[in-house]
C-alpha positions as YAML, in Angstrom:
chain: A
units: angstrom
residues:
- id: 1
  name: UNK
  ca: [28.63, 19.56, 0.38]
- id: 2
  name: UNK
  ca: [27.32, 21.61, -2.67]
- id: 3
  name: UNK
  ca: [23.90, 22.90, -1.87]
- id: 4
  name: UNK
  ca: [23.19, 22.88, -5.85]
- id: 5
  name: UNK
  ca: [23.74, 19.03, -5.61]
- id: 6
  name: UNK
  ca: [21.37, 19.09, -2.60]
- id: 7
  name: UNK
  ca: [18.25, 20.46, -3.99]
- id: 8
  name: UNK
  ca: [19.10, 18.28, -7.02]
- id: 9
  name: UNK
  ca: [19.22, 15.03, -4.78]
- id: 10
  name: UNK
  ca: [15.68, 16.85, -3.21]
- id: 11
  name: UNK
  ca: [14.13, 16.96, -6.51]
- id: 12
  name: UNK
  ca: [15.01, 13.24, -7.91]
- id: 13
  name: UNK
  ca: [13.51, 11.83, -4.34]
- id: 14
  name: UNK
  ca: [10.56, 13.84, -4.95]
- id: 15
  name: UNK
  ca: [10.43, 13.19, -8.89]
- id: 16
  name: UNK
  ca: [10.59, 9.27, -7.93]
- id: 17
  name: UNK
  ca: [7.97, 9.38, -5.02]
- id: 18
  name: UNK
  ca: [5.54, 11.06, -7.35]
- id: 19
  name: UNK
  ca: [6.59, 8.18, -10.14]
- id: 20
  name: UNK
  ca: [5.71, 5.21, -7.60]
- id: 21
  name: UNK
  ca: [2.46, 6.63, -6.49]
- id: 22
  name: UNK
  ca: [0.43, 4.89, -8.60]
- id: 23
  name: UNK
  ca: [2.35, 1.24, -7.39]
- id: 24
  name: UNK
  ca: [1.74, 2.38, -4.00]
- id: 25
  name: UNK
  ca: [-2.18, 2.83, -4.47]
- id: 26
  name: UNK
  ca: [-2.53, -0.54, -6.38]
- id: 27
  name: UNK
  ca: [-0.24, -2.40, -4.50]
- id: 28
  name: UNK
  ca: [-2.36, -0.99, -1.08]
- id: 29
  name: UNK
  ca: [-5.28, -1.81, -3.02]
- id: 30
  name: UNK
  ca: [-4.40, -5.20, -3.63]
- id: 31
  name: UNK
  ca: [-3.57, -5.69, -0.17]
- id: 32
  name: UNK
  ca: [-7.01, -3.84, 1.57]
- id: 33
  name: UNK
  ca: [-9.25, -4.18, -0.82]
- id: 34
  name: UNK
  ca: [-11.02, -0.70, -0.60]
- id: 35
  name: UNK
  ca: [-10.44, 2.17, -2.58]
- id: 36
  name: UNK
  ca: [-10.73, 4.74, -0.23]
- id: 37
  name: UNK
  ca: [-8.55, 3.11, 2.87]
- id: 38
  name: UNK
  ca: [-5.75, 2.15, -0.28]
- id: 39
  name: UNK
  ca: [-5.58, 5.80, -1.19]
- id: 40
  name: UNK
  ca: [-5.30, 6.64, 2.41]
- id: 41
  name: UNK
  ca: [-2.63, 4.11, 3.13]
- id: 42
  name: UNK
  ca: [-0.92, 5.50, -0.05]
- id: 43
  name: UNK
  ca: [-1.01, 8.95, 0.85]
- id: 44
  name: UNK
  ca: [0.15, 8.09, 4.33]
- id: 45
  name: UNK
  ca: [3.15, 6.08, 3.15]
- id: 46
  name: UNK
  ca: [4.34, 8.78, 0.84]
- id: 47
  name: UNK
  ca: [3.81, 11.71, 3.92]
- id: 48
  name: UNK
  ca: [5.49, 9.47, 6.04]
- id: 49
  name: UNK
  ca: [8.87, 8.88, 3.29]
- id: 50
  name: UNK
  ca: [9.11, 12.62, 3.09]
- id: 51
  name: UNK
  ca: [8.88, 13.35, 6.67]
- id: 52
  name: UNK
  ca: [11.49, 10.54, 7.14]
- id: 53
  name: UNK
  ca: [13.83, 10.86, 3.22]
- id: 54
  name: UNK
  ca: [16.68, 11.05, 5.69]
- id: 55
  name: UNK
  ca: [16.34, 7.53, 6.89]
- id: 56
  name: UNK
  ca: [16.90, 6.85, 3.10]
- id: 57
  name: UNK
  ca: [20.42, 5.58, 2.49]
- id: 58
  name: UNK
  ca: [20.62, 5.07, -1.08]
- id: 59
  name: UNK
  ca: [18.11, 6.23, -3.66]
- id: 60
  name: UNK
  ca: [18.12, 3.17, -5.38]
- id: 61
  name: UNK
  ca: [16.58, 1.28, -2.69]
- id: 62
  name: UNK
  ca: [13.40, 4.15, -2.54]
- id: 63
  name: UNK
  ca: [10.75, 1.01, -3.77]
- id: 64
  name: UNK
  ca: [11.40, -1.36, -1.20]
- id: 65
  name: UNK
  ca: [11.70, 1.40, 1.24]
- id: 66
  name: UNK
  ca: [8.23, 3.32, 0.24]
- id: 67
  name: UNK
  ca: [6.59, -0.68, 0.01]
- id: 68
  name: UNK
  ca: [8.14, -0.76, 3.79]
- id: 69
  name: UNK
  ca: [6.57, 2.28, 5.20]
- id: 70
  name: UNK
  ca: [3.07, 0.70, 3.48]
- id: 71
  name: UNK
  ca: [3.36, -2.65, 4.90]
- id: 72
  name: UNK
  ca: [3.71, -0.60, 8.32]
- id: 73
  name: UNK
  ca: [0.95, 1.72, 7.29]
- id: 74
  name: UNK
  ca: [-1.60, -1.03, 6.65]
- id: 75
  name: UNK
  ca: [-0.32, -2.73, 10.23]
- id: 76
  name: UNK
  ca: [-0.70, 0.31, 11.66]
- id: 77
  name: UNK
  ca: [-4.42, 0.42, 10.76]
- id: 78
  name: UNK
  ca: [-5.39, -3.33, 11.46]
- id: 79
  name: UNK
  ca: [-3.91, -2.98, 15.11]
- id: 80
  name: UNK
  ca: [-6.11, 0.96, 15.02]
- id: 81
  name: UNK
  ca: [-9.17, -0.84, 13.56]
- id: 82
  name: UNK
  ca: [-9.04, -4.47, 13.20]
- id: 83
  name: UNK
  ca: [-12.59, -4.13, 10.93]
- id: 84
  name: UNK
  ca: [-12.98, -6.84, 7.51]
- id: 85
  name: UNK
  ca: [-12.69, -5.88, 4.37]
- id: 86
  name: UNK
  ca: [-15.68, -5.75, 2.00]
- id: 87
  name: UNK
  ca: [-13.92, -6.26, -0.99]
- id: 88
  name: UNK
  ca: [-17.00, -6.34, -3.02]
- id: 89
  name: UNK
  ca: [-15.88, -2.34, -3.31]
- id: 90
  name: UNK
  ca: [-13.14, -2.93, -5.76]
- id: 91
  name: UNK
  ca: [-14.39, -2.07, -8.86]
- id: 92
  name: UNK
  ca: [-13.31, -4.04, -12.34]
- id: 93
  name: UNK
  ca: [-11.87, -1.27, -14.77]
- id: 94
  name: UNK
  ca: [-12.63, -2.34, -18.46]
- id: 95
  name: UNK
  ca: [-9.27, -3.62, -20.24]
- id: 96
  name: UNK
  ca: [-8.45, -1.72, -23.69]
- id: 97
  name: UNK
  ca: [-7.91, -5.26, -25.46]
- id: 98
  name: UNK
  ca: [-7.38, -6.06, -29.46]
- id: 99
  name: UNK
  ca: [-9.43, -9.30, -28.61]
- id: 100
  name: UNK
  ca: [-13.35, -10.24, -29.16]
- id: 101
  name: UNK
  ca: [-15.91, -9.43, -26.88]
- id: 102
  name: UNK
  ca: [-16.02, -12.85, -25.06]
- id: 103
  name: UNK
  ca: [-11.91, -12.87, -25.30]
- id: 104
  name: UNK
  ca: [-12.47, -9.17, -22.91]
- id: 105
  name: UNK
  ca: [-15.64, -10.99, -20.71]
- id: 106
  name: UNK
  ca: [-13.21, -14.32, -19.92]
- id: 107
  name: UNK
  ca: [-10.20, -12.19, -18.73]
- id: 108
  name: UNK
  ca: [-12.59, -9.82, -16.73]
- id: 109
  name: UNK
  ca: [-14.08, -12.77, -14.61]
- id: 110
  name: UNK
  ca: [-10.51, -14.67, -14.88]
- id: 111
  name: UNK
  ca: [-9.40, -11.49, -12.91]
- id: 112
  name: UNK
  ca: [-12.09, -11.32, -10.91]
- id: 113
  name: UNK
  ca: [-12.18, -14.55, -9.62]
- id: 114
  name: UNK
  ca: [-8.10, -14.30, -8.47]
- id: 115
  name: UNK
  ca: [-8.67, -10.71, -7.28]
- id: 116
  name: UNK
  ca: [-11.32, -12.72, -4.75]
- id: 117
  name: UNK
  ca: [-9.02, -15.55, -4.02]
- id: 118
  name: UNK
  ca: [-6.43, -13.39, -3.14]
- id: 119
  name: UNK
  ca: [-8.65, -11.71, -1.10]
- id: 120
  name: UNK
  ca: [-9.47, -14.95, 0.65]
- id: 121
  name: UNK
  ca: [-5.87, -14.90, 1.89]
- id: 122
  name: UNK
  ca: [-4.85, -14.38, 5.23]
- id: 123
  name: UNK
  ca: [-3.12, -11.13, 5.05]
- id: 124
  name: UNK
  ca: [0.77, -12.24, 5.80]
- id: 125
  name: UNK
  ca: [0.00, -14.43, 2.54]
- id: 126
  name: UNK
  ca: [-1.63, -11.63, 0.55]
- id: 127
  name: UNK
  ca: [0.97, -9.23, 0.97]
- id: 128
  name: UNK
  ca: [4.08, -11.63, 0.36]
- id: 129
  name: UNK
  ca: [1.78, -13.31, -2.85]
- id: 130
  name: UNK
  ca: [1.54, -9.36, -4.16]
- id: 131
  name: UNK
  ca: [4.81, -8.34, -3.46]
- id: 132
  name: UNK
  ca: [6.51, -11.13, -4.98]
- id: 133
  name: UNK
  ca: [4.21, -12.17, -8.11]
- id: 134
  name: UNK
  ca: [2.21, -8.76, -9.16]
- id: 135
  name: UNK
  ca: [5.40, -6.26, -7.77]
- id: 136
  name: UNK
  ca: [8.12, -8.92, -9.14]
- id: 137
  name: UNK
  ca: [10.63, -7.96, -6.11]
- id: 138
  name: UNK
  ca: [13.07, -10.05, -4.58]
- id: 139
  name: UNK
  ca: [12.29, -12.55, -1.47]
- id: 140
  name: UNK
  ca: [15.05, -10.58, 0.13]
- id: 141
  name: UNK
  ca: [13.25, -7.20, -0.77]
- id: 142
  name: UNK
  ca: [10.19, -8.52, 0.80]
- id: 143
  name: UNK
  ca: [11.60, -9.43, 3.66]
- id: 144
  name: UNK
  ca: [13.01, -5.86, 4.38]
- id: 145
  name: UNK
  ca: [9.81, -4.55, 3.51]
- id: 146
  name: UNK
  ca: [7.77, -6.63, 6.17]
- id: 147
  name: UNK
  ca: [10.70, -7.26, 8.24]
- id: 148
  name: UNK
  ca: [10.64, -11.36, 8.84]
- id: 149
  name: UNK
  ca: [12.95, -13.69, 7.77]
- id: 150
  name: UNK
  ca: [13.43, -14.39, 4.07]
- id: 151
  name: UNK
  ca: [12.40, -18.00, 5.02]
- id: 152
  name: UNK
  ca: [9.30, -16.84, 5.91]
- id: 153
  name: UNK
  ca: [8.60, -15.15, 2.76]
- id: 154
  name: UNK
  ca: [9.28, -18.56, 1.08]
- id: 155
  name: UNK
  ca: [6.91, -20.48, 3.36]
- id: 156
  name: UNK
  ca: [4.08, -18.13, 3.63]
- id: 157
  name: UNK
  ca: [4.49, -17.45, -0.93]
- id: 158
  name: UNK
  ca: [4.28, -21.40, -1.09]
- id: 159
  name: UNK
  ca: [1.33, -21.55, 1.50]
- id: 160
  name: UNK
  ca: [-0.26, -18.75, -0.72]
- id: 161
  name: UNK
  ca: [0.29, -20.40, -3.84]
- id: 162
  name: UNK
  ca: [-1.06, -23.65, -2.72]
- id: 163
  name: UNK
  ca: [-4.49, -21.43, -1.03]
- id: 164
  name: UNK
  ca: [-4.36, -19.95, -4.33]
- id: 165
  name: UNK
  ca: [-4.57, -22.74, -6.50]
- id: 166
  name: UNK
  ca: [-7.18, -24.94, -4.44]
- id: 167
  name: UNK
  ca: [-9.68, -21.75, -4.69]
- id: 168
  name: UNK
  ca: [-9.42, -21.52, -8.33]
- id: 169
  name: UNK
  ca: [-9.51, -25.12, -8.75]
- id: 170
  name: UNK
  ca: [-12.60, -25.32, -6.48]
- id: 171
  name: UNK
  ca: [-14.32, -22.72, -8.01]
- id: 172
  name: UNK
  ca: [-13.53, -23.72, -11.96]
- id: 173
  name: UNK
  ca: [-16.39, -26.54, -11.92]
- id: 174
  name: UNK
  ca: [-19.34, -23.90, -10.42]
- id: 175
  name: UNK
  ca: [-17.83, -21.25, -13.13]
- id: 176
  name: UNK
  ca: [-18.39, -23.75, -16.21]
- id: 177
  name: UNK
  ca: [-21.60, -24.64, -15.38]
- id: 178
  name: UNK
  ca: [-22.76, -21.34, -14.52]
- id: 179
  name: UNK
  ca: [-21.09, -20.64, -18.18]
- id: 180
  name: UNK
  ca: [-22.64, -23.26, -20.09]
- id: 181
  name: UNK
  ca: [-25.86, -22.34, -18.79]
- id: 182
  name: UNK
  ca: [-25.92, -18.63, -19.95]
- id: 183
  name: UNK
  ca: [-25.45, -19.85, -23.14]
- id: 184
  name: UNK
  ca: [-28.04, -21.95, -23.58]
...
């Protein structure tokens, strides 16, 4: 083998972890809720991909690998510390937006309020719901990456879906009122 093409191959591993470790922070993030653990996890999943970049078969597969070694990270932690959550931590970053004032407010409580649904999800259902809808990868992908059964990923994405829909329904009529009377 050439050792030139070697270091190259080094380099464009390293080049792509640095590129995804932003999508492992928020996708950690979505999945703990807290800041500090999520940068932890992150940190941990990219330490652990280096220590282990010769597991790595092809280069191409390096998201769904790195989203792997998270998803074990994060299990890894629940089984060290089985603690909640307070997800009242995550703080809600201001959105550059072209529209009005009230336009910015109704998107900032719209993600809000699925931010906290999603955070009412049992965990199996929060990571396959992130994964699949915020991370757009395949069911197949996600199965690899929290090693069950692609079946699984269907059932528990539907169950989310379903969990997700019923607490945003529920919570609609309390939101209009509360709207209607800060208005007045």
């Amino acid at each position: 083998m050439n050792i030139f093409g070697l270091f190259d191959g080094q380099r464009n591993f390293i080049k792509r972890l640095e590129e995804n470790q932003g999508r492992l922070h928020r996708l950690a993030l979505s999945w703990c809720h807290n800041r500090a653990l999520a940068e932890d996890l992150a940190q941990e999943a990219l330490s652990k991909a280096i220590a282990k970049a010769s597991q790595l078969r092809d280069l191409e597969s390096l998201e769904s690998w790195l989203f792997g070694i998270l998803a074990n990270c994060l299990n890894d932690h629940y089984r060290r510390y089985k603690e909640s959550l307070d997800i009242d931590e995550v703080d809600e970053k201001h959105l550059a937006s072209d529209g009005t004032p009230e336009d910015d407010y109704q998107q900032s409580e719209m993600v809000v309020r699925v931010r906290r649904a999603i955070a009412r999800l049992p965990v199996g259902q929060r990571q396959v719901v992130t994964l699949v809808d915020l991370e757009e990868l395949s069911y197949m992908d996600v199965a690899n990456i929290l090693e069950i059964p692609v079946g699984t990923v269907m059932s528990r994405l539907c169950r989310a879906r379903q969990a997700l829909k019923e607490i945003l329904l529920e919570a609609q009529p309390a939101q209009a009122a509360s709207n209607i009377a800060r208005f007045k």
